[in-house]
C-alpha positions as CSV (number, residue, x, y, z in Angstrom):
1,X,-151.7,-145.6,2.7
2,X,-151.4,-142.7,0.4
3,X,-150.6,-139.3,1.8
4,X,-152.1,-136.2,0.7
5,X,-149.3,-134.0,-1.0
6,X,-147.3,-137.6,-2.2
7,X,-146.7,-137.4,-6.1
8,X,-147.7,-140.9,-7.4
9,X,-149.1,-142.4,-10.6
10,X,-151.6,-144.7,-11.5
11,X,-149.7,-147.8,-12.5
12,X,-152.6,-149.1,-15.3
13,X,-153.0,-145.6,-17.1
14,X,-149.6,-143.9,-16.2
15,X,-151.3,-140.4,-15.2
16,X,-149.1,-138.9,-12.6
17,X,-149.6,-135.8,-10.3
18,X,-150.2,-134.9,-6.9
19,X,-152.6,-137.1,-4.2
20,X,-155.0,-134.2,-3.7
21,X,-158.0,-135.8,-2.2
22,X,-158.9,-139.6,-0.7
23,X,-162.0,-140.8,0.2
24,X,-163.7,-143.9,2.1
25,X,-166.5,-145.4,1.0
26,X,-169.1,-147.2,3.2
27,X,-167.8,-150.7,1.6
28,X,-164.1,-149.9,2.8
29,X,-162.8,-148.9,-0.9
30,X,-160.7,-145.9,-0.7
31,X,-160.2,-143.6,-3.8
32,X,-157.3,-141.5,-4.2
33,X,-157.7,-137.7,-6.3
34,X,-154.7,-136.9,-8.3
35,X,-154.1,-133.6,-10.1
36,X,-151.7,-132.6,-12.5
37,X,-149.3,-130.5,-11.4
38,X,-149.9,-128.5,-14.8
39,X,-152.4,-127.9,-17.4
40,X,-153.2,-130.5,-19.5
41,X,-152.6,-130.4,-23.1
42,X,-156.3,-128.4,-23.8
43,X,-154.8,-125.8,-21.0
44,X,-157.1,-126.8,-18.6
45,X,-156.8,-128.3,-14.7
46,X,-157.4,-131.5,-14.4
47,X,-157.6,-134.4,-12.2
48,X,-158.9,-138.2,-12.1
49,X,-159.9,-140.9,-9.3
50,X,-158.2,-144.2,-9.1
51,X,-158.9,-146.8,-6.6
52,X,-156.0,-146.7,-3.9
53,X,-154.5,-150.3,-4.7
54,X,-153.9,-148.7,-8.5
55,X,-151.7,-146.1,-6.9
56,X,-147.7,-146.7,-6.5
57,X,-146.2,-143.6,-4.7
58,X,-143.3,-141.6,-6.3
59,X,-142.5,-139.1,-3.7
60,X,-143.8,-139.6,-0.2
61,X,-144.1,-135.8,0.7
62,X,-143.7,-133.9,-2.8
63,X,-146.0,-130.8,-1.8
64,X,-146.8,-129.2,1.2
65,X,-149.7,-126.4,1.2
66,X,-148.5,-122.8,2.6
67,X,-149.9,-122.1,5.9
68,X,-152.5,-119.5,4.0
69,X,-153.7,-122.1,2.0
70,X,-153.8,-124.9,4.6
71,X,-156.1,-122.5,6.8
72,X,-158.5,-120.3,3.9
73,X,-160.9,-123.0,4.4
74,X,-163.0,-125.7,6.6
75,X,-164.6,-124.8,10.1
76,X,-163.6,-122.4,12.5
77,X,-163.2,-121.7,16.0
78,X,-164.8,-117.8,15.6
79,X,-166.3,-117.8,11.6
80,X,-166.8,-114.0,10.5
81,X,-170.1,-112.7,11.4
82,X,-172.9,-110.8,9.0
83,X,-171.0,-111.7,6.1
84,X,-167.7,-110.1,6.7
85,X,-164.8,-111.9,5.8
């Protein structure tokens, strides 16, 4: 299984970045988001989907999110009220 934070490449297409999302489908197929870990050559973000067998793992644990990142999102146990963040 790919980890979230592993740098890997796609072994067909070569494009190589940072496992930044997965996701399981209904049918069992499990897709695997990787980003660049800098702009691409138009200056822009970008990342691409690949089907998890395509993927072969470079570095298990390349990136780890700060704590602030890791928390700014998702549910929580006491969300801000009226608005107020």
């Amino acid at each position: 299984m790919v980890q979230l934070g592993a740098r890997a490449k796609d072994v067909i297409s070569g494009f190589t970045g940072i496992v930044t999302g997965r996701s399981t489908y209904l049918n069992g197929c499990v897709s695997v988001c990787i980003s660049l870990e800098g702009l691409s050559k138009d200056g822009e973000p970008k990342h691409e989907w690949f089907d998890e067998q395509r993927i072969e793992v470079i570095v298990q644990s390349a990136f780890t999110p700060r704590e602030s990142l890791a928390t700014a999102g998702g549910p929580r146990d006491n969300p801000p009220r009226d608005g107020a963040l």
